[in-house]
Backbone of each chain as ProteinMPNN parsed JSONL, in Angstrom:
{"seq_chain_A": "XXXXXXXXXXXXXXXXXXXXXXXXXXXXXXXXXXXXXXXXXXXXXXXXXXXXXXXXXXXXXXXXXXXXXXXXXXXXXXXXXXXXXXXXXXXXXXXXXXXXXXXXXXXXXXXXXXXXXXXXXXXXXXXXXXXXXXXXX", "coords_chain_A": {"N_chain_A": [[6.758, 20.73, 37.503], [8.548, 19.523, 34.817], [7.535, 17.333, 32.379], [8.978, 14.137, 31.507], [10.555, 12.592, 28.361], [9.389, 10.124, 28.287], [7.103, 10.006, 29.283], [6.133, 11.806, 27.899], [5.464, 10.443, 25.498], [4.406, 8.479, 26.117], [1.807, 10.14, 26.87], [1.254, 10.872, 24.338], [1.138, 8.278, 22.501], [-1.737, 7.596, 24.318], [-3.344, 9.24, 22.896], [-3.331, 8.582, 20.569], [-4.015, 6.069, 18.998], [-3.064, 4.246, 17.183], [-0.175, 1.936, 16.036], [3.124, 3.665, 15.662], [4.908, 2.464, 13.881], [3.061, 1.259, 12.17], [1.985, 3.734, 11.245], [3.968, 5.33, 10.254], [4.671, 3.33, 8.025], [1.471, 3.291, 6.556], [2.184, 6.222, 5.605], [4.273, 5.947, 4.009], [3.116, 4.549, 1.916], [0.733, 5.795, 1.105], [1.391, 9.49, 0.399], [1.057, 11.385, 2.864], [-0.984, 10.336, 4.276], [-0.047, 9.198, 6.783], [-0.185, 11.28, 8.695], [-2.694, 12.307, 8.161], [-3.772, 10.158, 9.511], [-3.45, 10.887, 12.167], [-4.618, 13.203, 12.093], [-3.331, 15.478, 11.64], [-4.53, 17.71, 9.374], [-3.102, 20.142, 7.757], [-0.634, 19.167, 7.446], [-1.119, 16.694, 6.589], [-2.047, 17.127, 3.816], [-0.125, 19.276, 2.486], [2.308, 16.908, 2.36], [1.017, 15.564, 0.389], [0.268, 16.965, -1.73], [2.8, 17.679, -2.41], [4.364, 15.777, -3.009], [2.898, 14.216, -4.286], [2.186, 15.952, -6.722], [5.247, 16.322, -7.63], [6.008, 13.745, -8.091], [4.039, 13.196, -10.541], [4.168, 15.011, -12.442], [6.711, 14.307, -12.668], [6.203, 11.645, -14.201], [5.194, 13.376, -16.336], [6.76, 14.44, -17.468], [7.822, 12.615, -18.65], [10.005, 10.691, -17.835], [13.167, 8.678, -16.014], [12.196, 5.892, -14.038], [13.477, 4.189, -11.611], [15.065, 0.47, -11.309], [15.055, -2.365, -8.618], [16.805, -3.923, -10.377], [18.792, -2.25, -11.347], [21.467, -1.731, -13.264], [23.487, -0.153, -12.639], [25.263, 0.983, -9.435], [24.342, 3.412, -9.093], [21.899, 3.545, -10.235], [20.507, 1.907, -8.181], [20.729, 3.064, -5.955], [18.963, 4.902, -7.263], [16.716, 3.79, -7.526], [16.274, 3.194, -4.547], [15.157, 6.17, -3.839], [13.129, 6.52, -5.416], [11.2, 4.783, -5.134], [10.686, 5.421, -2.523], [8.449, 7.205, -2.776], [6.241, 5.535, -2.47], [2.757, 4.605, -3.381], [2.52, 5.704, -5.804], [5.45, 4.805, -7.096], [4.456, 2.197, -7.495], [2.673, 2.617, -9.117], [3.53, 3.645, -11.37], [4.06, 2.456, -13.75], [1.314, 2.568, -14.753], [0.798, 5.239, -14.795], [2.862, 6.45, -16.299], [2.918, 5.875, -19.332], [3.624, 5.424, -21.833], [6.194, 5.043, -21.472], [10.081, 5.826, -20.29], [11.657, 8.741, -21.427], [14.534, 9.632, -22.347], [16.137, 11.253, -23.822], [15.669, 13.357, -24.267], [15.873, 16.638, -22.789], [13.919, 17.657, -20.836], [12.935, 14.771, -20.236], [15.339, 14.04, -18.648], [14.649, 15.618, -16.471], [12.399, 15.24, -15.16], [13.126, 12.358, -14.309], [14.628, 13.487, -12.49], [12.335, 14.491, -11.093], [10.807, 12.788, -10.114], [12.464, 11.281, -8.189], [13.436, 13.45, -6.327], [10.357, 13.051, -5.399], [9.953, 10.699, -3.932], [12.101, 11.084, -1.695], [10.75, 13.324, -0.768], [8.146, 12.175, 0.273], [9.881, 10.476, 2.102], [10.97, 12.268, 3.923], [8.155, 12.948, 4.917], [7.286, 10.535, 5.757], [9.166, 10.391, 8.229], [8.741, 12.281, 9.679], [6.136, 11.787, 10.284], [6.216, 9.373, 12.137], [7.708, 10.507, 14.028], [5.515, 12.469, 14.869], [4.257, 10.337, 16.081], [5.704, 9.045, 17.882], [5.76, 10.81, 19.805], [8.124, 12.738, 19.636], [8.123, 14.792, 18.356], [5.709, 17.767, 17.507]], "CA_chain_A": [[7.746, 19.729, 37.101], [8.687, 18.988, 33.456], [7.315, 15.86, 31.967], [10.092, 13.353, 30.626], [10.093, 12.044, 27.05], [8.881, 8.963, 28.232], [6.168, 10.474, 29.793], [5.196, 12.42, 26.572], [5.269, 9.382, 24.299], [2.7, 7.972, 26.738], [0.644, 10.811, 26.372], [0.837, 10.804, 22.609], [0.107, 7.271, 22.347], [-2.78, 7.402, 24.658], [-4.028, 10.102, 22.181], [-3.375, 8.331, 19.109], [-3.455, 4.27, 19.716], [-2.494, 3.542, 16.241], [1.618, 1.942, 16.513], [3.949, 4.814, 14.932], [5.609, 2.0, 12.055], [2.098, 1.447, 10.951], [1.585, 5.102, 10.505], [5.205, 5.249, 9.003], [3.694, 2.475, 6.855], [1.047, 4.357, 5.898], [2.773, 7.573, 5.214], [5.054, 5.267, 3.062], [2.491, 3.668, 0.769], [-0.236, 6.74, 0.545], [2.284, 10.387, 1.254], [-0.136, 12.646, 3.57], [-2.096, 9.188, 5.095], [0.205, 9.401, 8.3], [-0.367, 12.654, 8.936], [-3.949, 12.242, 7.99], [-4.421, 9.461, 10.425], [-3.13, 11.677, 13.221], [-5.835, 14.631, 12.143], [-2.776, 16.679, 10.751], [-4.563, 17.642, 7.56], [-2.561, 20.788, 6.849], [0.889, 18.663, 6.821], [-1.001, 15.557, 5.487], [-2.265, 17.98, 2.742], [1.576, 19.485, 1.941], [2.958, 16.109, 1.203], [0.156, 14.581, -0.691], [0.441, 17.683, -2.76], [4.303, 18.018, -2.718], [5.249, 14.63, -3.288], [2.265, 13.578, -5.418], [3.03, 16.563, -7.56], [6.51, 16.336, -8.077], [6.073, 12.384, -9.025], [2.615, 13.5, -11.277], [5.018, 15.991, -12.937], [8.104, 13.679, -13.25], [6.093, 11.314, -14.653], [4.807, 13.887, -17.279], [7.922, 14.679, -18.698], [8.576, 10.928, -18.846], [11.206, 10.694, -16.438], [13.189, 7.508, -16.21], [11.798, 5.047, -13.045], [14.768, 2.874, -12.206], [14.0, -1.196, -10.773], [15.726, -3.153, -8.1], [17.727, -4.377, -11.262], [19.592, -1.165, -12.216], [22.969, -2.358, -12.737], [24.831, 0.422, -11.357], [24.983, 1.685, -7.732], [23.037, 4.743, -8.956], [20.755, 3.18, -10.657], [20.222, 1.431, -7.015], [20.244, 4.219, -5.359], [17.766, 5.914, -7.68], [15.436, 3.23, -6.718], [15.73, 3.962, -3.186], [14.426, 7.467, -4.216], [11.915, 6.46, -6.416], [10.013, 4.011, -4.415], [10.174, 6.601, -1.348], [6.75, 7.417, -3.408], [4.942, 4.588, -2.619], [1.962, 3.745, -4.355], [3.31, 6.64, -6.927], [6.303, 4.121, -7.731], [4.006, 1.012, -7.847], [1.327, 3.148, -10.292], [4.572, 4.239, -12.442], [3.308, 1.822, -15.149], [-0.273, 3.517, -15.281], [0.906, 7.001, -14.914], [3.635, 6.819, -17.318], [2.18, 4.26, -20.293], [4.649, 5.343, -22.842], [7.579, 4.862, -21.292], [10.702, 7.042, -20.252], [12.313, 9.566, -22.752], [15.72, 10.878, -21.517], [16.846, 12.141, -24.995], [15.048, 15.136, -24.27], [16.164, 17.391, -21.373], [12.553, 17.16, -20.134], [13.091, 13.235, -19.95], [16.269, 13.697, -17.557], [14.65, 16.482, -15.358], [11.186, 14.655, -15.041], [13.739, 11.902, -13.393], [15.035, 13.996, -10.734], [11.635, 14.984, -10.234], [10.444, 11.6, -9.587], [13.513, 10.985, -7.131], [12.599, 14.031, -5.48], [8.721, 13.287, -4.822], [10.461, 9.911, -3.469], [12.944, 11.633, -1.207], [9.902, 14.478, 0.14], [7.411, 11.392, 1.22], [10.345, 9.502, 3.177], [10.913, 13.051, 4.87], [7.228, 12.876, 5.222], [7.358, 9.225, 6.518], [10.107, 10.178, 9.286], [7.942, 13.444, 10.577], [4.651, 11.256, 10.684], [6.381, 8.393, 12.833], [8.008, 11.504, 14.695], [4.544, 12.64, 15.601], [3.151, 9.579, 16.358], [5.893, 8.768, 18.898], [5.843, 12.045, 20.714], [9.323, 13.263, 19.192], [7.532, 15.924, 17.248], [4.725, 18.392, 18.056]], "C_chain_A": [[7.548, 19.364, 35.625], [8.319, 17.324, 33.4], [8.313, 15.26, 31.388], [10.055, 13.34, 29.362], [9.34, 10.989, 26.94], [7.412, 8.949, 28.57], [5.051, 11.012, 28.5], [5.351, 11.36, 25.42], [4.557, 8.382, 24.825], [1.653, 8.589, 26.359], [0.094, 11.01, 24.742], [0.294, 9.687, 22.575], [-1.394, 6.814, 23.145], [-3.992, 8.018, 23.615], [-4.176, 9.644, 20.796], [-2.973, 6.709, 19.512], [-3.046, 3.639, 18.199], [-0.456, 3.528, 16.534], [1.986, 3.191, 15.041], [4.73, 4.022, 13.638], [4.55, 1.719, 11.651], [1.456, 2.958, 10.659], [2.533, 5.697, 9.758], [4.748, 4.208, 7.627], [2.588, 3.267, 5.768], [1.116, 5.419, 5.299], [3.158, 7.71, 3.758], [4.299, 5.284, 1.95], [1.539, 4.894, -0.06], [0.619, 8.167, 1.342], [0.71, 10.728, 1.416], [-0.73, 11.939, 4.512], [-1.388, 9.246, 6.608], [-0.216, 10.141, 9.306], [-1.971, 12.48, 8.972], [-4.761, 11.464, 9.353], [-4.633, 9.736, 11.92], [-3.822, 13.511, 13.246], [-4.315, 15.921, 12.073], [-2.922, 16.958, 9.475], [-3.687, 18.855, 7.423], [-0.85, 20.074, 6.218], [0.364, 17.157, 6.392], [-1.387, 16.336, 4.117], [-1.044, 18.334, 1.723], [2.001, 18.332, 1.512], [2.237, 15.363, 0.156], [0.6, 15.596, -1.698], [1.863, 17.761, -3.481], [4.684, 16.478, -3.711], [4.073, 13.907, -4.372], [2.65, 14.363, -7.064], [4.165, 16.322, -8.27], [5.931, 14.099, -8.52], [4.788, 12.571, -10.212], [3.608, 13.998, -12.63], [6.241, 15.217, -13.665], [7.575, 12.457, -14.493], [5.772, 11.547, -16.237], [5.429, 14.318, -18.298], [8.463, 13.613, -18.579], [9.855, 10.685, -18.717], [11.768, 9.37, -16.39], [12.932, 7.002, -14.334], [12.923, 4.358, -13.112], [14.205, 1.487, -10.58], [15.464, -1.121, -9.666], [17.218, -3.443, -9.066], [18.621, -3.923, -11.781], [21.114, -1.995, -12.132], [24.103, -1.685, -12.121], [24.974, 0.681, -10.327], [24.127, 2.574, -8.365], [22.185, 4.507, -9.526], [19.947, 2.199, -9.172], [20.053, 2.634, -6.102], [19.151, 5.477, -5.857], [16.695, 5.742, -7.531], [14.977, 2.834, -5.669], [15.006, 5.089, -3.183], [13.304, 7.205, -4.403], [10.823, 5.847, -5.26], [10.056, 4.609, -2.898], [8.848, 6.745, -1.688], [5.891, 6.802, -3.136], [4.264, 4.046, -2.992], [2.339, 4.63, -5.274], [4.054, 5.285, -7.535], [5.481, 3.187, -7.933], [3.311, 1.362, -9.019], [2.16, 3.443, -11.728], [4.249, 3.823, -13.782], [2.081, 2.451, -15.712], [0.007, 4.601, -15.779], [2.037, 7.211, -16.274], [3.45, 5.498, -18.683], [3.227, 4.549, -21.236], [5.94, 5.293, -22.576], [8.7, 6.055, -20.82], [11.568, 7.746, -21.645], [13.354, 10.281, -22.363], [16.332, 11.484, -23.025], [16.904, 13.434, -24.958], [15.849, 15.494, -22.872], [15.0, 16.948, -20.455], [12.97, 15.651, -19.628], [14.331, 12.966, -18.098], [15.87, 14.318, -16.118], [13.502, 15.699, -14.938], [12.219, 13.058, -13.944], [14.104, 12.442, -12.042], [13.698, 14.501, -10.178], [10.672, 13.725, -9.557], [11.088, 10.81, -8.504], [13.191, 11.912, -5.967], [11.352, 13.806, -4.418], [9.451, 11.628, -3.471], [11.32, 10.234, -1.769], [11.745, 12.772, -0.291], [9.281, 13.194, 0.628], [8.51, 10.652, 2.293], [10.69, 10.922, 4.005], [9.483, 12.816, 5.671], [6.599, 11.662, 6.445], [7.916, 9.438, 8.142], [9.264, 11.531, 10.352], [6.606, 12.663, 11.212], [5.368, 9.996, 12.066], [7.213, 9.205, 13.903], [7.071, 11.978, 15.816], [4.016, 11.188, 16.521], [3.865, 8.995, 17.843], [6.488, 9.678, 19.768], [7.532, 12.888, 20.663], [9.341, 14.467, 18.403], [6.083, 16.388, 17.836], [4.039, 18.299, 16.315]], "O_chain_A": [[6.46, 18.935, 35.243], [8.701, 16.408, 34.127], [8.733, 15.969, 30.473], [9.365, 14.279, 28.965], [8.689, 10.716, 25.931], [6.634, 8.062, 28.216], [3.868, 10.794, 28.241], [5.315, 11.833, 24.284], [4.098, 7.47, 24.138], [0.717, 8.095, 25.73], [-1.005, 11.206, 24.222], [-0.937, 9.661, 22.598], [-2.087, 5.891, 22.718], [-5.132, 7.571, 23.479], [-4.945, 10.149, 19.979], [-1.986, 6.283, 20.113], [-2.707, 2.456, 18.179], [0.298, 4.411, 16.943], [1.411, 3.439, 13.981], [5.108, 4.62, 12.63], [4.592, 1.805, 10.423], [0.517, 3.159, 9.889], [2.275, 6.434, 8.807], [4.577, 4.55, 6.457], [2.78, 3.678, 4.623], [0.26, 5.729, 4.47], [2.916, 8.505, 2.851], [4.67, 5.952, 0.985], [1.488, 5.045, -1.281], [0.648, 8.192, 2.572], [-0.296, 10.555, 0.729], [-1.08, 12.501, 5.55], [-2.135, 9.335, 7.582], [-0.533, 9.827, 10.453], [-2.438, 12.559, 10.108], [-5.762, 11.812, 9.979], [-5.449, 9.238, 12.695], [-3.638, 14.497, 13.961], [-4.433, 17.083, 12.462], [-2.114, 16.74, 8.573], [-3.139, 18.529, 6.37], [-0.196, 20.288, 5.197], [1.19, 16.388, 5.899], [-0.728, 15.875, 3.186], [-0.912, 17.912, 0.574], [2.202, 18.305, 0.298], [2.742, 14.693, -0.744], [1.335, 15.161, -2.585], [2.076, 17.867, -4.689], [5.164, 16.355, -4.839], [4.46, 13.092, -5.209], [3.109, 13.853, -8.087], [4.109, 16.115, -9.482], [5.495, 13.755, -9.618], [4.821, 11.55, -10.899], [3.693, 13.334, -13.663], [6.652, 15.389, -14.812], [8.25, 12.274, -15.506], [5.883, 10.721, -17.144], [5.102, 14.544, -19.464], [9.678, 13.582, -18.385], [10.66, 10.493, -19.628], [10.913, 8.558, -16.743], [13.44, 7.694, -13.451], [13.436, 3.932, -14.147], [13.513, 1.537, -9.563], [16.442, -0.373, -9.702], [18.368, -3.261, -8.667], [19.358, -4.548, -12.544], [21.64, -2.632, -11.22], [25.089, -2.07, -11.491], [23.864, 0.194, -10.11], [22.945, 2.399, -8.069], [21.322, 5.382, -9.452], [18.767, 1.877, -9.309], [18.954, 2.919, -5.628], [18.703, 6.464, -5.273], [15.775, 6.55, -7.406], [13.879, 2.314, -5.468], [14.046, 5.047, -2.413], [12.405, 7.585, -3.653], [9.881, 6.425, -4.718], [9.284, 4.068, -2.106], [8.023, 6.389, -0.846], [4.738, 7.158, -3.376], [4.543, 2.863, -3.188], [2.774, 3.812, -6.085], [3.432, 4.644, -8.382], [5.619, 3.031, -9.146], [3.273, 0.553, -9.947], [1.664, 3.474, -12.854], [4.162, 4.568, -14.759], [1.895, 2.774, -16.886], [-0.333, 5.018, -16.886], [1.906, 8.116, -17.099], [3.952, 4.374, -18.675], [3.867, 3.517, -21.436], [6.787, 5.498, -23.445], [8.309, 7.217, -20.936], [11.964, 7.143, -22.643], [13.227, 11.462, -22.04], [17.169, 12.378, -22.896], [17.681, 14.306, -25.347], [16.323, 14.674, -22.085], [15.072, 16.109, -19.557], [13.346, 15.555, -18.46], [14.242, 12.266, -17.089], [16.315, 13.967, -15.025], [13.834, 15.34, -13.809], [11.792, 12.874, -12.804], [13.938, 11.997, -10.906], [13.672, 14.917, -9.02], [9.94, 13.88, -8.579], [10.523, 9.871, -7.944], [12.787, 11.5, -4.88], [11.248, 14.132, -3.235], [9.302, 11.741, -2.254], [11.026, 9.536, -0.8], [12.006, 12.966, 0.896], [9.886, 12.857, 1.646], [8.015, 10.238, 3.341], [10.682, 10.587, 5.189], [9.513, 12.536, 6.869], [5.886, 11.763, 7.443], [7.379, 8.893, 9.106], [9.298, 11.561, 11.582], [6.144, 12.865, 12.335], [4.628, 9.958, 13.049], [7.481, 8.482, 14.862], [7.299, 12.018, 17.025], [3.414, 11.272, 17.591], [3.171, 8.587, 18.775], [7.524, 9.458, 20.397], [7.964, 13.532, 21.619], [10.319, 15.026, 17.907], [5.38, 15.624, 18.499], [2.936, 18.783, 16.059]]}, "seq_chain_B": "XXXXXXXXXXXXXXXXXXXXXXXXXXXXXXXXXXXXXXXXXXXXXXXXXXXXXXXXXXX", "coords_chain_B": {"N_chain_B": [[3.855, 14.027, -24.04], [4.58, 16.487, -21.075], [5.098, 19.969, -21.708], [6.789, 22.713, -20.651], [8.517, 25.309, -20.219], [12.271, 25.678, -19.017], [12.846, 27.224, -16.742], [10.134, 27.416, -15.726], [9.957, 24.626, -15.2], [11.556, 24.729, -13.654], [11.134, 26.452, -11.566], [8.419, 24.871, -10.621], [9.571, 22.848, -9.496], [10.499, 23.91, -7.393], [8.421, 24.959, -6.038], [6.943, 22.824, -5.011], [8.548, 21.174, -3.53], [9.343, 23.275, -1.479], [7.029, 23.986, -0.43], [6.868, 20.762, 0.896], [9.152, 21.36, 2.609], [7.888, 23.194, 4.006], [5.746, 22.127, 5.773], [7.412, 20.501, 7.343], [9.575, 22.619, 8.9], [7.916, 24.939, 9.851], [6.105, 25.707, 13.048], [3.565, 27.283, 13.586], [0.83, 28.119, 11.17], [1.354, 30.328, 10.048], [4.157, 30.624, 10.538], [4.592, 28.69, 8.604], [4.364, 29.062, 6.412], [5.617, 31.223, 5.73], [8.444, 30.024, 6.016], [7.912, 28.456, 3.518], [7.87, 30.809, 1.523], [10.622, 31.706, 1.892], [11.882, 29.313, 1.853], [11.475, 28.81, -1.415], [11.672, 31.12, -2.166], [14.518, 31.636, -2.013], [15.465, 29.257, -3.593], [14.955, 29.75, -6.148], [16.52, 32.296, -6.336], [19.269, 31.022, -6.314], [18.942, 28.432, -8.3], [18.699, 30.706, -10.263], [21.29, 32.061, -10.135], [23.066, 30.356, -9.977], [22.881, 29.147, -12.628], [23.292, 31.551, -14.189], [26.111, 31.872, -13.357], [26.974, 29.249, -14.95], [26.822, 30.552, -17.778], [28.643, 31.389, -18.991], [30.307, 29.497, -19.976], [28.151, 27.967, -21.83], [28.564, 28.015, -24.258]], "CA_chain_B": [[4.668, 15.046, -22.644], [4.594, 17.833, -20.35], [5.689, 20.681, -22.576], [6.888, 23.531, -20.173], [10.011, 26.108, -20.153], [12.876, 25.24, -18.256], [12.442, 28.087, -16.26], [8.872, 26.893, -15.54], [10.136, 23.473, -14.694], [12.415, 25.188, -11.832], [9.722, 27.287, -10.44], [7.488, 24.093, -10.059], [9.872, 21.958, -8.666], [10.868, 24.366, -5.892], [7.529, 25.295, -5.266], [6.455, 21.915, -4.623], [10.073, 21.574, -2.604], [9.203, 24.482, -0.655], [5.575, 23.07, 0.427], [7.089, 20.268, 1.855], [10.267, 21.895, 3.58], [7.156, 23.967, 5.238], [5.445, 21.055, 6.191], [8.629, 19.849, 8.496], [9.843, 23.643, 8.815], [7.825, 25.559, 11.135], [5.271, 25.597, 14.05], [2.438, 27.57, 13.34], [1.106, 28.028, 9.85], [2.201, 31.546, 9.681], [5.606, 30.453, 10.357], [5.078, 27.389, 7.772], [4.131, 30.557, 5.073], [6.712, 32.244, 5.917], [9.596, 28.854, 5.56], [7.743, 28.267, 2.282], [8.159, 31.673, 1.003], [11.885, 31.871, 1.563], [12.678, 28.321, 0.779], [10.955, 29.096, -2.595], [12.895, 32.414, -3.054], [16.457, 30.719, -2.176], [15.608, 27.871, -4.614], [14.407, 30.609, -7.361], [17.748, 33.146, -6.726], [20.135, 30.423, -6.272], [19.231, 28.344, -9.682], [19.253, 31.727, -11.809], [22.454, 32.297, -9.925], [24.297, 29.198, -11.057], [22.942, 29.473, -14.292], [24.288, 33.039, -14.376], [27.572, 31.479, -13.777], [27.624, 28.239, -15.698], [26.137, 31.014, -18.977], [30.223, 31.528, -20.124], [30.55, 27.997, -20.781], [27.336, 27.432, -22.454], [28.65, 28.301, -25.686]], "C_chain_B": [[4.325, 16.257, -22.591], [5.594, 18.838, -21.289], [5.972, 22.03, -21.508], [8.241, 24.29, -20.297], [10.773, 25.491, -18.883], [13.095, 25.469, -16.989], [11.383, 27.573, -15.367], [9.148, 25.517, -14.611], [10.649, 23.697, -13.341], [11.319, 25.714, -11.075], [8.692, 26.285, -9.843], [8.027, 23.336, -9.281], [9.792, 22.479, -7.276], [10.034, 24.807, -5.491], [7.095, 24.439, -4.519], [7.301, 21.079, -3.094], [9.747, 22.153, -1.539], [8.08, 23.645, 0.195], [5.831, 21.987, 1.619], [7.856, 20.395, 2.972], [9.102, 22.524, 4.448], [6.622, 23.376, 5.892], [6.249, 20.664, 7.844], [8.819, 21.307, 9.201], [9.588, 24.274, 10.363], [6.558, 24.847, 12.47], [3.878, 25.829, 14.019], [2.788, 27.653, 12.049], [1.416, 29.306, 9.207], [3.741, 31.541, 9.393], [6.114, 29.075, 8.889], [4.826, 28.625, 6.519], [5.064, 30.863, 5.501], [8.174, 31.365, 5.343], [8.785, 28.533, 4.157], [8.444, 29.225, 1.316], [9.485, 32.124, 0.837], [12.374, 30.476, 1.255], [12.892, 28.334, -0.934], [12.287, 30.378, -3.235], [14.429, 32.198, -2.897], [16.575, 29.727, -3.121], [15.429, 29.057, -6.094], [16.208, 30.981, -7.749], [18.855, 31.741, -6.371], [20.213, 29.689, -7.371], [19.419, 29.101, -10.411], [20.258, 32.195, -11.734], [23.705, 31.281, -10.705], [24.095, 29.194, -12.363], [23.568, 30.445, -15.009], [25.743, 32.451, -14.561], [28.036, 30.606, -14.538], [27.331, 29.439, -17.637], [27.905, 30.814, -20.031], [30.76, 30.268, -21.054], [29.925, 26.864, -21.36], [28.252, 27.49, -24.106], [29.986, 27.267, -26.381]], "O_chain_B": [[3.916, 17.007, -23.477], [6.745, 18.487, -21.551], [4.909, 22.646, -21.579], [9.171, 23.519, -20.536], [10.198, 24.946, -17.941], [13.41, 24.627, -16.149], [11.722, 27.28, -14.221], [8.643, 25.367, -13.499], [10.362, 23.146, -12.279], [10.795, 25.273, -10.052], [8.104, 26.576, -8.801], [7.375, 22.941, -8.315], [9.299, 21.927, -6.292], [10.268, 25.324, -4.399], [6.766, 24.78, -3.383], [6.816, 20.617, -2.061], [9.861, 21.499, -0.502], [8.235, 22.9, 1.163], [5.385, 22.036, 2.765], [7.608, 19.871, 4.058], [9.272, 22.418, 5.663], [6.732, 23.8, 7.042], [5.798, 20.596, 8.988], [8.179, 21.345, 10.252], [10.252, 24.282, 11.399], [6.315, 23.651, 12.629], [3.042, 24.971, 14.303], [3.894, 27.506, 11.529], [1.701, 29.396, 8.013], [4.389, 32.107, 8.512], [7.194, 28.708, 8.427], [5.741, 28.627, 5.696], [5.345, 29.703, 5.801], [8.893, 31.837, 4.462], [9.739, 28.187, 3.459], [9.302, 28.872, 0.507], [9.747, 32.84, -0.13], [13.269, 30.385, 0.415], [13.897, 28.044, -1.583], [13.167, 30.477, -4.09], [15.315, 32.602, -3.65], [17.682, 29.326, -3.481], [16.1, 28.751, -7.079], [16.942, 30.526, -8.626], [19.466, 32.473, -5.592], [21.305, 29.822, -7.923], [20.153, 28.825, -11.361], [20.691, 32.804, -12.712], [24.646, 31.392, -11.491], [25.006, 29.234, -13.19], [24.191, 30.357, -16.067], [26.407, 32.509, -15.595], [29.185, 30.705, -14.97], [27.743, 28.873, -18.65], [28.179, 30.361, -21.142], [31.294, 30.109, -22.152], [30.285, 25.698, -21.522], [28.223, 26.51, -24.851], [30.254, 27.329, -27.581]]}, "name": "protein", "num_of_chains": 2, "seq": "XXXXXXXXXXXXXXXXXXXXXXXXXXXXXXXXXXXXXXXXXXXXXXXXXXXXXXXXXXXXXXXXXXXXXXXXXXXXXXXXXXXXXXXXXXXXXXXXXXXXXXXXXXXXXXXXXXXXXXXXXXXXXXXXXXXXXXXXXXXXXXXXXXXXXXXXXXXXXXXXXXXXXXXXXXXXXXXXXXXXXXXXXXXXXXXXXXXX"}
């Protein structure tokens, strides 16, 4: 007899007693830590790398970060992206000390790659809280 | 700043791209190599493709 879903999101959480939004939490704040906390290092590994990368990177070609405050919709919607990253978006000040530079090409692409890394951890986020409540192997 | 070709810049994004699509992707990690390796090469031939086509109306 096949086990239900309800059945297998017992057995997951018996196996893993941390709740699935604080390992979405986690996922959130540090990418890979969800995954990590659930002893998937090769896919907590992939997004630490992916998504730390690509924001490491965006920041390097001084990429523009956009606030709560943007005044346009896409400047609101860029900082849904952005802060997908986590502690990435909170560190943005450290990591990028001189500021953004969109004059340059570099400047505009180093943006999308900081939206990106944003955009891979909340995939990352939705797989880890996937696993954790037996919706994902 | 990061001083790299533009070129360069594509190849890193979609590698890094790729990594995570494999991540979600497959099952085993043969099959997550394997969804890396063609996400990677669809992100490669598909930017030097559009570039190919936007080239007429660089100028």
């Amino acid at each position: 007899m096949m086990a239900s879903q309800t059945q297998l999101s017992q057995i997951h959480r018996s196996q893993n007693p941390i709740d699935p939004i604080y390992l979405a939490l986690a996922a959130w704040i540090v990418p890979g830590l969800g995954h990590l906390l659930q002893r998937r290092w090769i896919r907590a590994a992939g997004f630490l790398i992916a998504a730390g990368g690509l924001a490491l990177v965006g920041y390097a070609l001084r990429g523009e970060v956009f606030t709560l405050r943007s005044a346009d919709p896409f400047g609101k919607l860029g900082f849904i992206a952005d802060a997908g990253s986590g502690s990435f978006y909170f560190l943005a000040r450290f990591l990028e000390p001189a500021g953004a530079d969109i004059s340059r090409a570099a400047g505009e692409y180093g943006t999308r790659f900081i939206a990106a890394a944003g955009i891979v951890n909340l995939l990352g986020v939705v797989d880890a809280y996937g696993i954790a409540a037996g919706r994902r192997s | 700043m990061l001083r790299i070709g533009h070129v360069w810049q594509m190849a890193l994004f979609a590698l890094l791209v790729s990594i995570a699509f494999a991540c979600v992707g497959g099952q085993s990690l043969s099959q997550r190599i394997k969804h890396a390796i063609w996400s990677f090469a669809l992100f490669m031939l598909i930017g030097i493709g559009i570039a190919w086509l936007m080239y007429p109306f660089s100028r």
